[in-house]
C-alpha positions as CSV (number, residue, x, y, z in Angstrom):
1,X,125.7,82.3,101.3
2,X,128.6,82.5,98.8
3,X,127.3,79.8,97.0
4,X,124.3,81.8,96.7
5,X,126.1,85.2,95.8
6,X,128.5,83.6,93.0
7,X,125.3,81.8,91.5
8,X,123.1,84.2,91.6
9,X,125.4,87.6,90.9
10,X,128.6,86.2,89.7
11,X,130.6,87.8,92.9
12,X,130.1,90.3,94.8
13,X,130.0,91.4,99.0
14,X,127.6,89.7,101.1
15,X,126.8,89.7,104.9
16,X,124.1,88.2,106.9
17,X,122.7,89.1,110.2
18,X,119.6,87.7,112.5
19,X,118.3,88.9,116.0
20,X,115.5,87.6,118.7
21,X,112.3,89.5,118.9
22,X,109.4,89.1,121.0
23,X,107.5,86.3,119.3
24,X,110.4,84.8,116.9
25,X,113.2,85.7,115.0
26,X,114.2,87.8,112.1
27,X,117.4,88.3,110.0
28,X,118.7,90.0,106.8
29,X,121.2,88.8,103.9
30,X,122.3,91.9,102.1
31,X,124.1,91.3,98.8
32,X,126.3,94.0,96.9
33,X,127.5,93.6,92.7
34,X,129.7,96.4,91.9
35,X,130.3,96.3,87.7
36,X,133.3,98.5,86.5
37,X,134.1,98.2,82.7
38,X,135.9,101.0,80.7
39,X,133.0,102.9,80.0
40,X,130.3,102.5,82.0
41,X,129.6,101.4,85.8
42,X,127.3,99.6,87.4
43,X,125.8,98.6,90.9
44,X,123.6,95.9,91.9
45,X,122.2,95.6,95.4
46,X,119.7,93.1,97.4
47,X,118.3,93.3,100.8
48,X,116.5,90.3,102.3
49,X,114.7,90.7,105.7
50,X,112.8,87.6,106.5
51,X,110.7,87.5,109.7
52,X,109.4,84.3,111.4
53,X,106.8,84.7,114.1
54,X,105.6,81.7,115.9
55,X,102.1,81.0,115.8
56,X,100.2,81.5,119.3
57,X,99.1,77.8,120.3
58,X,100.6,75.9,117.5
59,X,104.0,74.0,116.7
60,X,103.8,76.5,113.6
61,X,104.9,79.5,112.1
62,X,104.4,82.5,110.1
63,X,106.9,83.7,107.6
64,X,107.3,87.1,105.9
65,X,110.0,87.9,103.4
66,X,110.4,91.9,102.2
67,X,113.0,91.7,99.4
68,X,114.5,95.4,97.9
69,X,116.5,95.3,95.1
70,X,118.1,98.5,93.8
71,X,120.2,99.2,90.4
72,X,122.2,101.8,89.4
73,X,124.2,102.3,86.2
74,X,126.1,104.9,84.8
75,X,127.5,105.8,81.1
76,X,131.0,107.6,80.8
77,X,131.6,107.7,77.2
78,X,132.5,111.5,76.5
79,X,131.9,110.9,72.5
80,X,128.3,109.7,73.0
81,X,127.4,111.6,75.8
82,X,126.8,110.4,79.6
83,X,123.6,109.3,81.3
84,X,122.8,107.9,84.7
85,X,120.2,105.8,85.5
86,X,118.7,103.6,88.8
87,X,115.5,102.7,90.4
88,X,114.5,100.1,93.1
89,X,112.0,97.4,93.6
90,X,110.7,96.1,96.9
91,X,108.3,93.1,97.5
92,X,106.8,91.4,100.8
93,X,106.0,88.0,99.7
94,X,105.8,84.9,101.8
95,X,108.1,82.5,99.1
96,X,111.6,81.8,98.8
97,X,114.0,84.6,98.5
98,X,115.6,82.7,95.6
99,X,111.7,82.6,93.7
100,X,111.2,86.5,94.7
101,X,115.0,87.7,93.5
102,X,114.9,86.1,90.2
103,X,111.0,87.5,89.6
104,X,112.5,90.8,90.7
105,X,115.9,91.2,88.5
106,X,113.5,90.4,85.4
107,X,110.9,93.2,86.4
108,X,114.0,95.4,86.8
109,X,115.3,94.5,83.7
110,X,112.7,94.6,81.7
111,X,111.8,98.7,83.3
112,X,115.0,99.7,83.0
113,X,116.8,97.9,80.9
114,X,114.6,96.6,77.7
115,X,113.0,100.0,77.6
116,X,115.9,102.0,77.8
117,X,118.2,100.3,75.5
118,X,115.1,101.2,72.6
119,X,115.5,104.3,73.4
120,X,119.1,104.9,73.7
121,X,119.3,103.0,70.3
122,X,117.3,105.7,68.9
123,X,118.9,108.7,70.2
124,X,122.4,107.7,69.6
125,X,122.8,106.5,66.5
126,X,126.5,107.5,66.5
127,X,127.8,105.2,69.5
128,X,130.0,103.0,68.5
129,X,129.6,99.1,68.3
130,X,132.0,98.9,70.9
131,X,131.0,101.0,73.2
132,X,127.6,99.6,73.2
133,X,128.8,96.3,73.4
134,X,130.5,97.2,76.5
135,X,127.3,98.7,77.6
136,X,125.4,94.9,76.9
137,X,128.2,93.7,78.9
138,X,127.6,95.0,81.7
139,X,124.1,94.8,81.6
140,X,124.8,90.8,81.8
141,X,127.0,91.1,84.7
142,X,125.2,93.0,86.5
143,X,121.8,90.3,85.9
């Protein structure tokens, strides 16, 4: 699961958990990115719960996969003025949690991120190269 977490988020916290039910299993790997540059913060946070349910009569069985992803970024930068912003995305899909997170942090980023950044670009004119460097920073860190 590191292996996973440094590949896939560069870092980070990560903990796994599974438990019996009454026709199978289920378990959940929950993943946590915290960004903290100068300027301007950043969390990044996945929750995979994948069920498996055996198939009555069969040597087979079903799978389910409900993958959340939630993002949350925040600007500190007192000469450009502050903004927060954050949103979540959640899927049930019966692929790999690896095909499902990587369709997911592009939706995000494309929501949040490509759309924002036009519209910050046009509001604030006067922040700095730096400062929105930092921003673009972070951004990649946190994808």
């Amino acid at each position: 699961m590191e292996q996973y977490q440094d590949l896939y988020f560069g870092g980070g916290i990560s903990s796994a958990y599974l438990w019996d039910m009454d026709n199978g299993f289920a378990g959940v790997v929950l993943i946590k990115k915290i960004g903290d540059a100068a300027r301007t913060r950043g969390q990044w946070d996945s929750i995979h719960v994948v069920e498996v349910a055996h198939k009555i009569g069969g040597r087979s069985a079903k799978y389910k996969l409900t993958a959340t992803t939630m993002l949350w970024v925040r600007t500190a930068d007192t000469a450009a003025g502050e903004f927060d912003i954050g949103g979540s995305l959640t899927r049930q899909v019966e692929k790999e949690a690896t095909e499902t997170e990587t369709s997911m942090r592009q939706q995000m980023i494309q929501v949040y991120f490509d759309g924002l950044n036009g519209i910050v670009e046009t509001m604030r004119t006067s922040v700095p190269k730096n400062t929105r460097e930092a921003q673009r920073r972070v951004q990649e860190e946190l994808s």
